[in-house]
Every structure is written in C-alpha cells, then in structure tokens.
N, C-alpha and C positions, 0 to 999 in steps of 0.2 A: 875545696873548690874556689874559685875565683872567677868574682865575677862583675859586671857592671850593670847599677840600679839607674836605668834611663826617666827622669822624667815624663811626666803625659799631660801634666797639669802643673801650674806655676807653683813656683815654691817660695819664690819670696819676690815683691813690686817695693817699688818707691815713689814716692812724689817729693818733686824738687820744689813747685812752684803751687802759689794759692792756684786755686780752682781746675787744676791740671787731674787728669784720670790717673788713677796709678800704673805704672810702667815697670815691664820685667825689668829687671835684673840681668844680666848677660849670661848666654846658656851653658849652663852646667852639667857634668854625672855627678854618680856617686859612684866612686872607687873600693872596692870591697873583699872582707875574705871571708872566709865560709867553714864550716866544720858542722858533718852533719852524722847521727848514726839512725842504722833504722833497723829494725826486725821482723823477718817474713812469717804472713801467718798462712797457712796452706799455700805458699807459692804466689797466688799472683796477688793476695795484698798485702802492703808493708805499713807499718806503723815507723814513723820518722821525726826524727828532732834536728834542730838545728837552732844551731846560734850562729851571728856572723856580726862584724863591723864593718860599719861605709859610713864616709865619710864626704862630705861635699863642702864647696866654698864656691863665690862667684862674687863679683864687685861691679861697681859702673862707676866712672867716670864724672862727676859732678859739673853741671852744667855752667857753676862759677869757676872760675883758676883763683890760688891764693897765689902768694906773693911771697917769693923767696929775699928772708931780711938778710942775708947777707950778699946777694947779686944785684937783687930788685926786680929781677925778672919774675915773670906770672910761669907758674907749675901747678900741674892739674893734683887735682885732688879727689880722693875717691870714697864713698860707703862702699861698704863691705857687708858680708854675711856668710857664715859659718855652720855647718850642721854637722854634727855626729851621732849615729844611732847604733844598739845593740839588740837587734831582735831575738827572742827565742821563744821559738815556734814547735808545737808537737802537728801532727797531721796524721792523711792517710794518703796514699798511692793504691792504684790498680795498675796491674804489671799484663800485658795484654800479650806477651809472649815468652814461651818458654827456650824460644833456639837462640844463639849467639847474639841476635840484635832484638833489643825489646824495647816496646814501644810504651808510655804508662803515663796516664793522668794524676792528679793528687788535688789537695787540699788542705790546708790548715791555718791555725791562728792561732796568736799569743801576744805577747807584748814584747813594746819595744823602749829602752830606756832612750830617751830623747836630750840630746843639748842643742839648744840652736841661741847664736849668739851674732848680736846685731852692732857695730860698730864705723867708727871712721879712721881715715889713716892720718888724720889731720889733728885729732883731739884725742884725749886719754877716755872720753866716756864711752861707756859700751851698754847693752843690756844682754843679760843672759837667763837663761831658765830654763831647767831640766825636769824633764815630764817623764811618767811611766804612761804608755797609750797601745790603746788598741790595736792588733796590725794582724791584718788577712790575706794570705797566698793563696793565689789559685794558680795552677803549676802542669807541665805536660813535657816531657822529654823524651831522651831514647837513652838505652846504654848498649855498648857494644862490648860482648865481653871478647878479650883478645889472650885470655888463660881461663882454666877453668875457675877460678876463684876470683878474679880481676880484670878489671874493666872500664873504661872510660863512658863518661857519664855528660851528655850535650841536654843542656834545658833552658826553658824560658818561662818565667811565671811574671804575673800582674801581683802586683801590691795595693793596699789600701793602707796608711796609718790613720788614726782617729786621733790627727792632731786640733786643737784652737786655734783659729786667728790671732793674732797676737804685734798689736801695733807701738813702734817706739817710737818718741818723739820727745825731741829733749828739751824744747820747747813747752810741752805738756798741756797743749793745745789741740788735742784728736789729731784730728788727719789733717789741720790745717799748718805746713811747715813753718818754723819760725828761721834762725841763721843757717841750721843743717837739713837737711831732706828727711823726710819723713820715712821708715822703715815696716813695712809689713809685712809679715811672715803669715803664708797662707794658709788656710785649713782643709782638713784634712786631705793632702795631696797623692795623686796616682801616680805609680812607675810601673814601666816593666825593666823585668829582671833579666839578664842573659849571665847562664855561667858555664862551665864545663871543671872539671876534675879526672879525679883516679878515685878509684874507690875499690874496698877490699872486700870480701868474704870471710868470715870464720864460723 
C-alpha cells in the first residue's frame, strides 16, 4: 500500500530569539510505503501485520541572513529537521461484510524504530537519536473486491507514537538560543494516516 501519514499535532518548533514562544516548523507529511499480511479467522475477523517506512522533513528560514564570502551579499539560511520511522504493528479488524464491497474496523500496536535528526544548512553540527517507541492504530476502511481473490483496499487510521520531547541547542543553554535557534522535537505526536493498495488472497 501507499500511503500518506498527515500530521494533527506539531512535530517539531523552534525558537530563534531569547524570550520568543516556540514556533512550527513549515508544514509537512510523511511519505510512505506499506506492506501488510493478515489471516481470516471465521470470516469477518482478521489478524493483521504490517510494517511500512515514512519518512518526513521540513525547514524554516532563519530570521537572520548570513553572508556570502565570496559576493558579500546576505543569503538566507535555514534549521532543518528530519524523521524516518519503521513501524511494525500486529492488530485485529472486523470485516462487516461478506459481498464484493466490505466495510471493516481494526486496531493495533507495536513499535516503531525512530530516527529524528536536528540540523543547519549553514554548519556541520547536527543532533540525531534513534528510539524504539510505542505506536497505536486505530484504523476503519472498505475493500472492494474486483476478482474473486483480489481487490483494492481504500483506509484511513489515527496514529499515536510515544515519542520524548527532545530539545537541541548548541549553545547548551535549554531553550534559551545562543548564535543558532533552538530545535525541538515534540512528544508524543498525532497523525492520520490515508492509504489505498491491491491486495491478494490465498
């Protein structure tokens, strides 16, 4: 399947200046692919796995311009932020029909291996850090079979990861910036999910 993990809750802010509230980030997805199998147990419910990769990025513009040494002229400059996760999820579904188009709830949780990496395009220093966390679907779709064994599969699920807050600053001063903005990556953040596929029978 393929599909895209929308946001619903911030995923990473910044502060540029002393005493300033932290500020989004410029709005992002996450881009993702999907591979899932399940096994029906009397028909209308399925036991279901899935792993998938998505990957997100977003930056903003730095409210200072630096200074190009070889023209003289002022060029913007930008923080950055990075995420890549791999979730794998067991679950269950209820399948609420048995004719050509079926309508079906689910649920499940597992973990998601996490990288989320905080950077500037200006300087070589970054911070990175890879987490294994929590992470919960709740899930409702339809699939429409168009052969008897195969059929196209339209869903939407909410996400939960149980990530940490987790603040950079190269300064090393909390949340008060020193020359670069201050970077924070938020915790435990919501998405919804939208995907469709093909999916087979055997």
């Amino acid at each position: 399947m393929l599909s895209t993990l929308i946001p619903i809750s911030p995923i990473v802010k910044s502060i540029e200046s002393a005493g300033q509230d932290p500020a989004n980030l410029g709005y992002s997805t996450f881009f993702n692919f999907e591979l899932g199998a399940s096994i029906s147990l009397l028909y209308h419910w399925q036991i279901y796995s899935l792993v998938g990769y998505y990957t997100y990025d977003t930056r903003k513009e730095n409210s200072n311009k630096g200074t190009d040494p070889a023209s003289g002229q002022s060029w913007p400059l930008f923080h950055q932020f990075e995420m890549s996760c791999i979730p794998i999820i067991v679950g269950a579904k209820y399948r609420f029909s048995t004719e050509d188009v079926v309508p079906y709830v689910g649920a499940g949780a597992g973990f998601s291996f996490v990288k989320r990496k905080s950077f500037y395009d200006y300087a070589p220093m970054a911070d990175e850090e890879n987490l294994n966390v929590v992470t919960v679907q709740l899930l409702a779709g339809v699939e429409f079979y168009f052969a008897p064994r195969m059929g196209l599969r339209i869903e939407a699920a909410g996400y939960y990861m149980r990530l940490p807050e987790r603040v950079y600053n190269p300064a090393g001063t909390g949340t008060n910036p020193g020359q670069n903005p201050v970077i924070i990556s938020q915790a435990n953040p919501l998405s919804i999910r939208y995907a469709s596929g093909v999916f087979f029978q055997f």
